[in-house]
N, C-alpha and C positions, 0 to 999 in steps of 0.2 A: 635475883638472889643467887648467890655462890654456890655451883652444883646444881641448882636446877637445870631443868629443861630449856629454858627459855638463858640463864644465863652462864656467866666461866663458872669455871669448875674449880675446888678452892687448891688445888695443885697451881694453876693461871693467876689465882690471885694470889698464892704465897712469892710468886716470883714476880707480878709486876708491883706488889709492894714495896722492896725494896727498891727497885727502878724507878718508882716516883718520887720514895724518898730521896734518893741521890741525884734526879733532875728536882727536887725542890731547894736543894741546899745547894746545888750549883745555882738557879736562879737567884736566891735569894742571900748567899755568902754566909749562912748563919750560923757553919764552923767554919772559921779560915784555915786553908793549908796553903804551907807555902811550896810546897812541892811542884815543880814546873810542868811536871807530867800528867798532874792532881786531874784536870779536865778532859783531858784527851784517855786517860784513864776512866773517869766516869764514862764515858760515852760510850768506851768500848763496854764495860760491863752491860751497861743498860741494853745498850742490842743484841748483847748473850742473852738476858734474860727474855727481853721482847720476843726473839726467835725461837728461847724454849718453848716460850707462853702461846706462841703462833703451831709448837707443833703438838703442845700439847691438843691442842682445839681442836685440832686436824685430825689427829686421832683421835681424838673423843668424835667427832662424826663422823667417821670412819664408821665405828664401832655400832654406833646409833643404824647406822643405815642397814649392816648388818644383822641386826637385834631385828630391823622390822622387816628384812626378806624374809628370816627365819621366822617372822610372828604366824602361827595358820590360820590367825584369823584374816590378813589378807591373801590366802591361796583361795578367795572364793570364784569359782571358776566363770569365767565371762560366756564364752560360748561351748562348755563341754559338757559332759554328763552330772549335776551336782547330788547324785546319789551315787553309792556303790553298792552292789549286792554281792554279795555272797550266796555259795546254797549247799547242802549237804542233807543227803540221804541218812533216814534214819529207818527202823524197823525193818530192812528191807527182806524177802523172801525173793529166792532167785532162782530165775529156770533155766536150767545146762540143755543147751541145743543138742539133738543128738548127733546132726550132720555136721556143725562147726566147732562144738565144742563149749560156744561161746556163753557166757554168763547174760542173764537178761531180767534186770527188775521185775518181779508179777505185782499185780493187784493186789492193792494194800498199803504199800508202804509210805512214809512219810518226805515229803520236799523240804525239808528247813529253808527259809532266806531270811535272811541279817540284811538291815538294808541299814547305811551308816549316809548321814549327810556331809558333802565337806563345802556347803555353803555354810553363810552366813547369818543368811536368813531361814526362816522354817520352810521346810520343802514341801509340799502338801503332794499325798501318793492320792490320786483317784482311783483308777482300777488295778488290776490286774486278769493279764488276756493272755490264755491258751490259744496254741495254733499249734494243730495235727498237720504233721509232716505228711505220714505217709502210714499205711496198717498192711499187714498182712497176715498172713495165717499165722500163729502157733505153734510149735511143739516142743516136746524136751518133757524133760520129766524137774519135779520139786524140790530146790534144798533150803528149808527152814531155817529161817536165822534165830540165834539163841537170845532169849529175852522177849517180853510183855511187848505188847502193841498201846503205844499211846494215842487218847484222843487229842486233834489237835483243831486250830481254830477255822480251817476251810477244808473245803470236798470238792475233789475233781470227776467227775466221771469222765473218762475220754470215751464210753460206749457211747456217748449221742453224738449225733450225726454234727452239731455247732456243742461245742462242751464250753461251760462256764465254770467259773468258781463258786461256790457258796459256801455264804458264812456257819456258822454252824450256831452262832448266835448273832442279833442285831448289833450289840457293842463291838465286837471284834470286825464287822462290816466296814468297806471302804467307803468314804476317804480316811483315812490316817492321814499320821504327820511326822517326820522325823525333824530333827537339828544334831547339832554338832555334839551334845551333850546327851541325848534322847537316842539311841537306834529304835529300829521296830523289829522285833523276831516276829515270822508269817510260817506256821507249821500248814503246808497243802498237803492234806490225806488223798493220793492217787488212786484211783480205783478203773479198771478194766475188762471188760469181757468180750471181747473182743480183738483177736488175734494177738498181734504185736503192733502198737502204736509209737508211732515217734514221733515227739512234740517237744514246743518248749514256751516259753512265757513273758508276757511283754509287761513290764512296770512301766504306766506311765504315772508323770511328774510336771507338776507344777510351782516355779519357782521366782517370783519376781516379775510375773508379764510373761515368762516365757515357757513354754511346753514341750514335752517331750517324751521320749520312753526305751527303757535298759530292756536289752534280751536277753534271759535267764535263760541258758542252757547249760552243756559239756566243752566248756571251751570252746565255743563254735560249731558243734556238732549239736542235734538236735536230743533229747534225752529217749529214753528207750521206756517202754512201759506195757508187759504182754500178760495177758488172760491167767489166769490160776492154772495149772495143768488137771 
């Protein structure tokens, strides 16, 4: 059909219409001209128009081929990561070092992750796993951040010695599931007593046969997380 997918496009058919008309009345004579030039003149017309009709087509799949790089439903990734996460700190209360100066999240505050799928298919998260860098002692004194503390859906302690996550209800427990249309927001309430801990967090992922898992930290640096003063 004209303009479908499958066939021309009615631009290709308005110009080889006339081109068949004028090879069907040169084959068949059924208006005579007597002009000597009459046939050597249709010909050339017809292969003006055949060549539009050749470039129209061309550019229309051109265009097509373009249309489906840019589609994101085939960006589904073959062998990469097909989550992304995100993470951002909420509630936070912070302890000013006295010897460095330095700003240090205390116990308490909240992890936010945005996990967003750029597969295809539905990604299924199974856990999520803390790994304690490194502790060391504490000090500094407390500055209070302005605003309520909210409750959110897991609890970390990093005071034991193997720290897990826990739900805070059964429903909000892993596995979850993200897609393309679905993200999943994950609020970790941090909790500490315990010097200064530095950790970060492994989402593993399963997608198609295949497994895997994203490291939630500071850009590569491992997150900070020290005792109440």
């Amino acid at each position: 059909m004209a303009g479908g997918r499958g066939g021309l496009s009615a631009v290709s058919v308005v110009l080889l219409a006339p081109a068949l008309a004028l090879l069907g009345n040169l084959a068949t004579n059924t208006v005579e001209v007597s002009w000597r030039w009459w046939s050597l003149t249709v010909w050339a017309v017809v292969a003006l128009l055949v060549v539009a009709t050749v470039w129209v087509e061309v550019s229309r799949a051109r265009s097509r081929a373009v249309d489906a790089d840019d589609d994101p439903l085939d960006d589904d990734p073959a062998d990469g990561e097909p989550v992304i996460v995100t993470s951002q700190f909420l509630d936070v209360d912070y302890s000013r070092d006295d010897v460095t100066g330095s700003l240090i999240p205390v116990s308490g505050h909240v992890l936010r992750l945005v996990v967003e799928s750029r597969s295809r298919r539905r990604v299924v998260l199974r856990s999520l796993r803390p790994e304690v860098v490194r502790r060391e002692p504490a000090r500094g004194r407390l500055l209070p951040h302005a605003g309520s503390i909210r409750t959110r859906a897991f609890r970390l302690d990093l005071s034991d010695g193997a720290p897990v996550l826990k739900a805070f209800t059964r429903q909000d427990d892993f596995p979850l599931w993200v897609s393309r249309d679905e993200p999943e927001v994950i609020d970790v309430r941090v909790v500490n007593t315990d010097g200064v801990v530095s950790w970060r967090l492994f989402l593993d992922w399963t997608v198609d046969g295949r497994s895997g898992s994203v490291a939630v930290d500071a850009g590569g640096r491992p997150f900070q997380t020290a005792r109440r003063p």
